[in-house]
N, C-alpha and C positions, 0 to 999 in steps of 0.2 A: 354209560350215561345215567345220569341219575336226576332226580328233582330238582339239584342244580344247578342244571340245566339251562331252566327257564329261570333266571335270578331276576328278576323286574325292582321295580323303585328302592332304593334303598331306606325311601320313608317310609316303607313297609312295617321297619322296627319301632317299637315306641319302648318307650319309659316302663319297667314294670319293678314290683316291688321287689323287695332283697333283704338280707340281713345283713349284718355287719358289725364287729365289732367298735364302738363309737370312735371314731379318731380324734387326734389335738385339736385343740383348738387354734383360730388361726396366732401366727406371732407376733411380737411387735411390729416387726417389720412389716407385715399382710395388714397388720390394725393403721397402722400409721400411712401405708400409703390409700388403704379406703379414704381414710379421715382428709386424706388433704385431696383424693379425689371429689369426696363427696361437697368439698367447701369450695370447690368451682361449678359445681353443677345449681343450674336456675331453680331451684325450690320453689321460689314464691310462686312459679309458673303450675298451675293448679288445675288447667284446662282440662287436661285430659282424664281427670277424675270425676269430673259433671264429664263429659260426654263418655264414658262407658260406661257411665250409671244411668245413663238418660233413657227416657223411654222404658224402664223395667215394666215388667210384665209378670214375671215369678218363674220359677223353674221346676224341676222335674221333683215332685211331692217327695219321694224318697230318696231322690241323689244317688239313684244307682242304676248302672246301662248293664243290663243282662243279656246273657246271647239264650239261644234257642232251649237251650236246657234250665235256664233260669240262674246260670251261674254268672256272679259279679263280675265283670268285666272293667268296670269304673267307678270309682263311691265319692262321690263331687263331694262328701264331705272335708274331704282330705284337704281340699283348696282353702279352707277356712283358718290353715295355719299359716296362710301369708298374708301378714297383717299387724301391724305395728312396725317400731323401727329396725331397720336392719340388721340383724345377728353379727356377729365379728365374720363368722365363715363366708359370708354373699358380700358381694361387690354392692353397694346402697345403690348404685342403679340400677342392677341387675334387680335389686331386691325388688325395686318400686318395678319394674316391669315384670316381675313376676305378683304382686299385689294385684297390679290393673287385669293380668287376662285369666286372674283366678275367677273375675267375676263371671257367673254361666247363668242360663236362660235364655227366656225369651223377650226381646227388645223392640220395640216400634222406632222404626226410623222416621217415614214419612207418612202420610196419612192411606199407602196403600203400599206400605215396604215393610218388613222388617227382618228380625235374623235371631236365630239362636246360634248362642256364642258359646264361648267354654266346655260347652260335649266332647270336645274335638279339637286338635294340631288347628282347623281351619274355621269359618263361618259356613253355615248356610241362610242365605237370604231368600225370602220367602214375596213374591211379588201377588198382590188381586191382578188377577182379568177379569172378562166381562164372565167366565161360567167357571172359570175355577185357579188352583195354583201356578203359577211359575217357578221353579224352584233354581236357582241360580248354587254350583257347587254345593252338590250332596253329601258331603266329607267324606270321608276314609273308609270305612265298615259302615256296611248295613245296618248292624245292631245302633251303631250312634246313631246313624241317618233314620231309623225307626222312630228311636229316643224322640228324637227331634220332631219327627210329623205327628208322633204324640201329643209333645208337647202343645204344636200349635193349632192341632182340634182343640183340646181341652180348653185351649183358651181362646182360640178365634173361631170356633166350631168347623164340622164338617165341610169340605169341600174337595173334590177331584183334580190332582196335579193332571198339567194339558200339556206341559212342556218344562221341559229339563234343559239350564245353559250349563257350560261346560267353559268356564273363562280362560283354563287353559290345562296344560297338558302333564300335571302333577299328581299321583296319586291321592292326597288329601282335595281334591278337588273333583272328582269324580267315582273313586270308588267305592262311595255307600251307595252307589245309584238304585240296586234290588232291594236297600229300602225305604226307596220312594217310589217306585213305580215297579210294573209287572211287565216284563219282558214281550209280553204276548199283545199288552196293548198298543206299546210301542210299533210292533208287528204290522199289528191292524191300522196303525192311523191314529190314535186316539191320543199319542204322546209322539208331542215333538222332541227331538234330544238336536240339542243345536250348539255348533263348538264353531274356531275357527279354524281356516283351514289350514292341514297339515297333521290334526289333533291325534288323529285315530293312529299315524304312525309314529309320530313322536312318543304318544301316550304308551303307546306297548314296546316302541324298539330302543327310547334313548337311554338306555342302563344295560341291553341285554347282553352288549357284548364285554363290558366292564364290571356287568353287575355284581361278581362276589365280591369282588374285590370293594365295590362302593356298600355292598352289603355289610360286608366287615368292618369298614370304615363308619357305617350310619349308626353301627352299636354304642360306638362310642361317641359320636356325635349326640345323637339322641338320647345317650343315657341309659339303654335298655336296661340293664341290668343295674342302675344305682336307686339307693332308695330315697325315696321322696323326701325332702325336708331341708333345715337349713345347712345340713354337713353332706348332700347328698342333689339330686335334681330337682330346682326349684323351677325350674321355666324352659319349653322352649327359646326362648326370643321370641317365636312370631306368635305362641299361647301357650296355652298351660304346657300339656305332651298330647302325644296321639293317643287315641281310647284303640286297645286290641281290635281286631273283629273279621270278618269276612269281606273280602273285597272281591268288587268286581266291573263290568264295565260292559255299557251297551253303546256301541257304536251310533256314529252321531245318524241323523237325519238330513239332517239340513248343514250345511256347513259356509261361515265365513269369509269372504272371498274380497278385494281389492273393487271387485266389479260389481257386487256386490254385498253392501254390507250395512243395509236400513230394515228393518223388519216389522209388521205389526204381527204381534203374538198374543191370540185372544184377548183381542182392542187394545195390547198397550203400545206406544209406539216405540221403538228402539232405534236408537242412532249408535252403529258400532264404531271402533276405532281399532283397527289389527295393531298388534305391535310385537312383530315376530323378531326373536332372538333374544329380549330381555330377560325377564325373570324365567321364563321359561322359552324353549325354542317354537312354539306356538302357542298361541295368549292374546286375549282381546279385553278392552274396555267399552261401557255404551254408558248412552246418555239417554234418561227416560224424561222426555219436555213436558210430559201431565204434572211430573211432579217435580220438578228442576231438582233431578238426583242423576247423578254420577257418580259411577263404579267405574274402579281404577283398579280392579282384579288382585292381583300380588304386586302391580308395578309401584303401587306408591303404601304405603307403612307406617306404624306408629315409631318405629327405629329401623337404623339403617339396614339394606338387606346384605346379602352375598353377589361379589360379582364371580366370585367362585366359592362353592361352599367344601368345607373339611372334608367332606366323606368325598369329593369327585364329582367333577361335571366337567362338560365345556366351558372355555371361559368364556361370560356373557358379555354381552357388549356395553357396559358403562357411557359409552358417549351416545351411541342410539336410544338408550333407555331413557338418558337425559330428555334427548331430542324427542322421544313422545310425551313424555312430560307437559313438558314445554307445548305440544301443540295441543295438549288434551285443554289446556289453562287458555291456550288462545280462541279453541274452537267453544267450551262453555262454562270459562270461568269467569265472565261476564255476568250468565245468567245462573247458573249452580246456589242454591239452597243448602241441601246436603249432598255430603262426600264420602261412598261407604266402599268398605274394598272387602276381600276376602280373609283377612285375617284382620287384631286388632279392632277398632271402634270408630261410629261415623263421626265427621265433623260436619258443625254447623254453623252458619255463618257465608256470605260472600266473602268479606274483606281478610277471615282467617282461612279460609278456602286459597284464596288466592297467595297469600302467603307462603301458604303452606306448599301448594304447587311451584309455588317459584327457589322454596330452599331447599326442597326435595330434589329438584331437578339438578337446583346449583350445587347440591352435595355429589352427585353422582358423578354432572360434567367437573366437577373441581376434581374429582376422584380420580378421572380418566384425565386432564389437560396437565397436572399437577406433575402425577406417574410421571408422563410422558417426557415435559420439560426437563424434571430431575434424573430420569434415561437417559435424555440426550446432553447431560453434564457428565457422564460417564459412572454414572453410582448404576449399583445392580442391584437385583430385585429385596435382597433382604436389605440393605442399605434406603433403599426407597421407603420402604415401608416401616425403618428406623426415621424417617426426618420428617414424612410428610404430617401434617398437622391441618386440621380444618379450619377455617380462618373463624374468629371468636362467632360474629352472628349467625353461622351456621353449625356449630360447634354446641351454643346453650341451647337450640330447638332440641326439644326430649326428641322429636322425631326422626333424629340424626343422630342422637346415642347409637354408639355399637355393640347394643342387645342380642343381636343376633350376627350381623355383617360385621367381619373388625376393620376399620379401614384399612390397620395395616396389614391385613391379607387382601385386601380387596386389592391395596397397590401395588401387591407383588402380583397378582391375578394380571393388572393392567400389564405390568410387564412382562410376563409369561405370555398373553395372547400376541403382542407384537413381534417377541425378540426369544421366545422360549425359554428352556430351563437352564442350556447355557448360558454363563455370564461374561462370556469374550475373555475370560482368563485361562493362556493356557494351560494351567495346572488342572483346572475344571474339565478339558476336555475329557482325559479318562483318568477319570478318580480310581482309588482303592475302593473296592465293594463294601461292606459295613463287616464284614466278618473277617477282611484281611486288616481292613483299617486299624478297627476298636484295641484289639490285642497287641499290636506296634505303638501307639498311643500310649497303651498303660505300661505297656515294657520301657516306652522311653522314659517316660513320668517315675519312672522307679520303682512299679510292681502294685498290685492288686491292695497294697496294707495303705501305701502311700496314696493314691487316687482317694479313697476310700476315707483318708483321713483331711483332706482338701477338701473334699466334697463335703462332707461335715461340719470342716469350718467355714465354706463358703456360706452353709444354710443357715447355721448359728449366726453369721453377720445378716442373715436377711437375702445375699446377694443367691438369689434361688436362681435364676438363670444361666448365671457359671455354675451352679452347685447341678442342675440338672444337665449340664452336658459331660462336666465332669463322670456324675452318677452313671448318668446313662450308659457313657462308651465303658465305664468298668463293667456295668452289668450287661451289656451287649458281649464284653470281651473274656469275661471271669464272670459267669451268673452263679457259680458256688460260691462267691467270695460271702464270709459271712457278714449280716449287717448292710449288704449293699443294695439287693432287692428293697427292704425295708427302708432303707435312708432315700432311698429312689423315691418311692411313696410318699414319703413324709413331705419331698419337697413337691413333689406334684400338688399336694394339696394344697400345700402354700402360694402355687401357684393358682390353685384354681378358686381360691378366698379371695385373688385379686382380681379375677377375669372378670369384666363388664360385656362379653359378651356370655352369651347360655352355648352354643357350642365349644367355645372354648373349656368352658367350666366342666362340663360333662367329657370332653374327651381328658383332661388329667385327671378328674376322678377316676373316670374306669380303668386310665393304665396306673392307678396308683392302688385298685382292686382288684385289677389282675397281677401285678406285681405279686402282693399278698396272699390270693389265695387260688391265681390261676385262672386258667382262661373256662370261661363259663359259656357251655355250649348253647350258640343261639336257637331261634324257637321262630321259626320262616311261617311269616302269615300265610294265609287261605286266601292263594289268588288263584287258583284256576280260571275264574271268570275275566283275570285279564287274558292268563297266559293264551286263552282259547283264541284271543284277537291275533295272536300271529299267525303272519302270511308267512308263504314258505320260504322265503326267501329271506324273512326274518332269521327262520328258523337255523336253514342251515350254516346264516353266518356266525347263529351261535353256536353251531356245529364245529367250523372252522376252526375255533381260535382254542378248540378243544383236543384238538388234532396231537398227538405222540409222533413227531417227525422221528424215531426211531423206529416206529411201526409202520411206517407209511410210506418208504421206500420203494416198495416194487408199486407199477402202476395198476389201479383199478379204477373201473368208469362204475356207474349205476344210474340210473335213472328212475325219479320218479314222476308220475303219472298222475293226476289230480283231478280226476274227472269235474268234483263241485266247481271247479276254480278253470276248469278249460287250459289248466295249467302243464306245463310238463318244464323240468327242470334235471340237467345231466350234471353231475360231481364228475371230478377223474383227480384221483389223489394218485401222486408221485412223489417221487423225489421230497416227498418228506412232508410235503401242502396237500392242500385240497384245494379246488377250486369249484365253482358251482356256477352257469350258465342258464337264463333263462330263453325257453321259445328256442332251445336247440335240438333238431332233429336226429344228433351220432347215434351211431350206435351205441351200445353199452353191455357190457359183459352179464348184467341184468337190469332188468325194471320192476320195479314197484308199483301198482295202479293200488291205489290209495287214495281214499275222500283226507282234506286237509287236519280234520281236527282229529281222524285216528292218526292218522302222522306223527302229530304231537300228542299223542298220548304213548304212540310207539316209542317216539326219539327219546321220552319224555323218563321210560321206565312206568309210565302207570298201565302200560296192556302190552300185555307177550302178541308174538307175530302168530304161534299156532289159535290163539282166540281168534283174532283179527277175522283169520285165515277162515276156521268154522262160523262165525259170525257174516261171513262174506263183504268184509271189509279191507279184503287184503287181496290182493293176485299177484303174485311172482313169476316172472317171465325168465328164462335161460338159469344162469348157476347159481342155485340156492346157497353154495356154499359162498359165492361173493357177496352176499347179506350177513352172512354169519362171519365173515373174514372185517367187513365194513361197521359192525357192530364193535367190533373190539377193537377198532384202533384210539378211541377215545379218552380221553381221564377226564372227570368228574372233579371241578374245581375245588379248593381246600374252602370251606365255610368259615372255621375257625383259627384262622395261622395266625402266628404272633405278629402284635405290631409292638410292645413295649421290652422282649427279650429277644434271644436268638431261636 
């Protein structure tokens, strides 16, 4: 077992600088289809350029987020090269929403709200009470979330945070929390941390049993390794990118509940609204009536979101996300002034509030009813997401561009969560593997020179998506073919000059970066302070799926023992599984009596069992050597495996 182990969020990775030698620029074909993209999108539509400029306040004097050593972490000057019209390489909407969330600082919403923006993948929103802050989503790292309460002494002077919301169960939404508040006061009483319910386990377990794999996947979504600028990572979708830093996380206080879910928090009033399973699988919105604002958390966006995102998730529910939309608009889009969410900018207005609520909602259910009709005509999931089309008035709202969400992944998603990855074709039942496939393909095609030479001319016409499958299955099936890694690249970037969403763009950059110069080993944030949140039962299922069924064959039990937790918890690996039982009395061939978080530092690789042991954190009952037999049936997930070669 190794660090990881505990793999948690995959938004863990952000964006970080890189070199590279500069590539083409885009081709006719990548210029021409912008140009006639950009000549159907609404320009004159200006809105959202006064409202995430509204309310400035200034920002951090030097433009730079330092961690504890004083070393640059973030240099907001960099955002100042998105600006002007869109370079041939960025999609011109992508461009304009990479302009809008370059803008950072500090922002007044309402006359007792506001938020700094751009430090960070997220918002944080900064609420008066009657004696001190509310701090609604503290971002990612502490060192941003520092940045930020910096920031809004300097400019709204001194005062003591009383209470921390937690809107839902994402990393960029809770893990600066250590800096905003002291763990000790939270302790005492002095700091409420309030989320809704579910948070604390969604928040640490929904990646862990998946997570390398979503890890590996979020590098290339997010860009980590591409460098900033117009041939390289210009934008999340939902902001700028993530600022590096230390993450971590203090379990809630108080938690949101169906029974209840109204709160006054140092005199403000809060009206919540749950809406579990959407953007995330626990997630809440409130409504503050002092000052007719409404927070719509991640559920509602400047551009469309993901009902499944590139790196991995569950597929989210598109027709429920509608359906709170929809009652968030019935219950106070009557009375709502401002409308501020966790990413993106507020809007202001009733009658564009409402608007706004009604095409947001209608994108998502069109997204889910659309899918579903054209399923039930017999087209399958990539075919869906070839025909559907938004219908025009919901199509020019900029807040339905897919910046970030593509619809046509989101409609293969709809079809995936109903009917899975089968498509009722029996040839689909059991395909060839990708490594028997690819090499019979180019053997039929007529050998590694002829692919190779198709592929080239597919790119030269422009037609990059035959030219990328083509390229691909040669270099999945002949990666020495010379010229073909290379031509592989060239068209990925063509393809990623026309991607109007920011995940898209960034994931063929970097397989068109690693193509060229190989897979560049990731760089796993500083979360301990989440990983410390798992319960044991978290633990061992990430234990499980770690499991070597060729070591695991003869049977062993063991048992651990959890005195903090009043816990006890029996494994008995056989025939090749593990399994793991809680509140069971068997016997076991040994026991472990171990407090929870040595545990996980044991399982974890960060503290040997003879420490534990002299430290008197460890006591082993019966056959020492069935701990030392149960240590080694493990493997240690790949961090870095190829996803663009073999």
């Amino acid at each position: 077992m190794t660090q990881h182990l505990i793999a948690l969020l995959p938004t863990l990775l952000w964006a970080s600088a890189a070199t590279a030698a500069p590539p083409p620029t885009a081709s006719p074909q990548a210029q021409a289809d912008n140009a006639a993209l950009a000549a159907s999108l609404n320009w004159a539509d200006q809105q959202d350029f006064d409202f995430a400029s509204r309310g400035f306040l200034g920002s951090i004097t030097d433009g730079k987020i330092r961690n504890a050593k004083g070393e640059v972490l973030r240099d907001l000057a960099d955002e100042a090269q998105f600006s002007g019209p869109a370079p041939a390489t960025v999609n011109p909407s992508l461009w304009r929403n990479a302009t809008l969330v370059a803008k950072h600082g500090l922002f007044q919403v309402a006359t007792s709200i506001w938020q700094v923006r751009g430090l960070d993948l997220a918002n944080m929103t900064i609420i008066r009470g009657t004696t001190g802050w509310i701090i609604v989503d503290p971002l990612t790292g502490a060192e941003a979330a520092k940045a930020a309460m910096a920031l809004v002494t300097e400019k709204l002077g001194p005062r003591p945070v009383v209470a921390v919301i937690y809107t839902h169960s994402h990393v960029d939404h809770f893990g600066g929390v250590l800096g905003v508040v002291n763990p000790a006061d939270v302790a005492a009483g002095k700091v409420q941390i309030i989320a809704p319910e579910g948070f604390l386990e969604h928040a640490v377990s929904e990646n862990v049993i998946a997570g390398p794999a979503m890890l590996r996947r979020a590098t290339y979504m997010f860009g980590q390794a591409l460098p900033r600028g117009a041939t390289g990572h210009v934008s999340s979708g939902l902001g700028p990118m993530g600022t590096p830093g230390t993450y971590g996380l203090i379990p809630p206080t108080d938690s949101i509940t169906p029974a209840s879910n109204n709160r006054t928090i140092d005199g403000v009033e809060f009206q919540f609204q749950l809406t579990p399973s959407t953007e995330a699988p626990a997630e809440m919105n409130f409504y503050l009536p002092a000052w007719k604002a409404l927070c719509l958390a991640e559920n509602a966006n400047g551009a469309m979101h993901n009902v499944l995102t590139p790196r991995g998730a569950l597929v989210r529910d598109a027709k429920g996300w509608a359906g709170y939309l929809v009652e968030a608009k019935r219950r106070w889009g009557g009375e709502t002034d401002v409308l501020f969410t966790s990413h993106f900018w507020p809007r202001w207005g009733k009658d564009h509030i409402n608007d706004y609520l009604l095409r947001h909602a209608q994108a998502y259910a069109f997204v889910h009813n659309e899918s579903v009709r054209l399923m039930n005509t017999g087209l399958n999931a990539v075919e869906i997401g070839e025909a559907i089309k938004l219908p025009e008035p919901l199509a020019t709202a900029w807040f339905n561009r897919p910046n970030y969400g593509s619809l046509k992944f989101n409609a293969r998603a709809v079809y995936q969560r109903y009917l899975g990855a089968f498509d009722g074709d029996p040839a689909s039942l059991d395909p060839l593997p990708r490594a028997d496939l690819a090499p019979r393909l180019v053997a039929q095609m007529g050998g590694p020179k002829k692919v190779l030479a198709a592929g080239k001319a597919a790119a030269a016409k422009g037609d990059d998506r035959w030219a990328a499958t083509l390229l691909s299955t040669l270099v999945r099936a002949a990666p020495e073919t010379n010229g073909a890694k290379a031509a592989l690249a060239g068209v990925y970037r063509q393809l990623a000059w026309r991607a109007e969403a920011a995940p898209w763009r960034d994931f063929y950059l970097t397989g068109a970066q690693e193509l060229e110069q190989g897979i560049k080993p990731s760089t796993q944030a500083a979360v301990a302070g989440i990983a410390a949140n798992l319960s044991v039962s978290m633990l061992l299922d990430s234990m499980s799926v770690r499991l070597v069924p060729d070591r695991a064959i003869a049977p062993l039990t063991i048992a651990f023992e959890i005195p903090d937790a009043k816990e006890r918890h029996l494994v008995s690996i056989g025939n090749g599984v593990m399994l793991h039982e809680k509140g069971v009395n068997d016997a076991a061939q040994a026991t472990l009596v171990v407090p929870r978080r040595a545990l996980i530092g044991l399982i974890g690789g960060a503290v040997k069992a003879p420490d534990l042991i002299a430290a008197g954190q460890l006591q082993i009952k019966g056959d020492l050597t069935v701990l030392q037999r149960f240590m080694g049936l493990f493997q240690p997930p790949k961090p870095d495996f190829p996803l663009v070669a073999p």
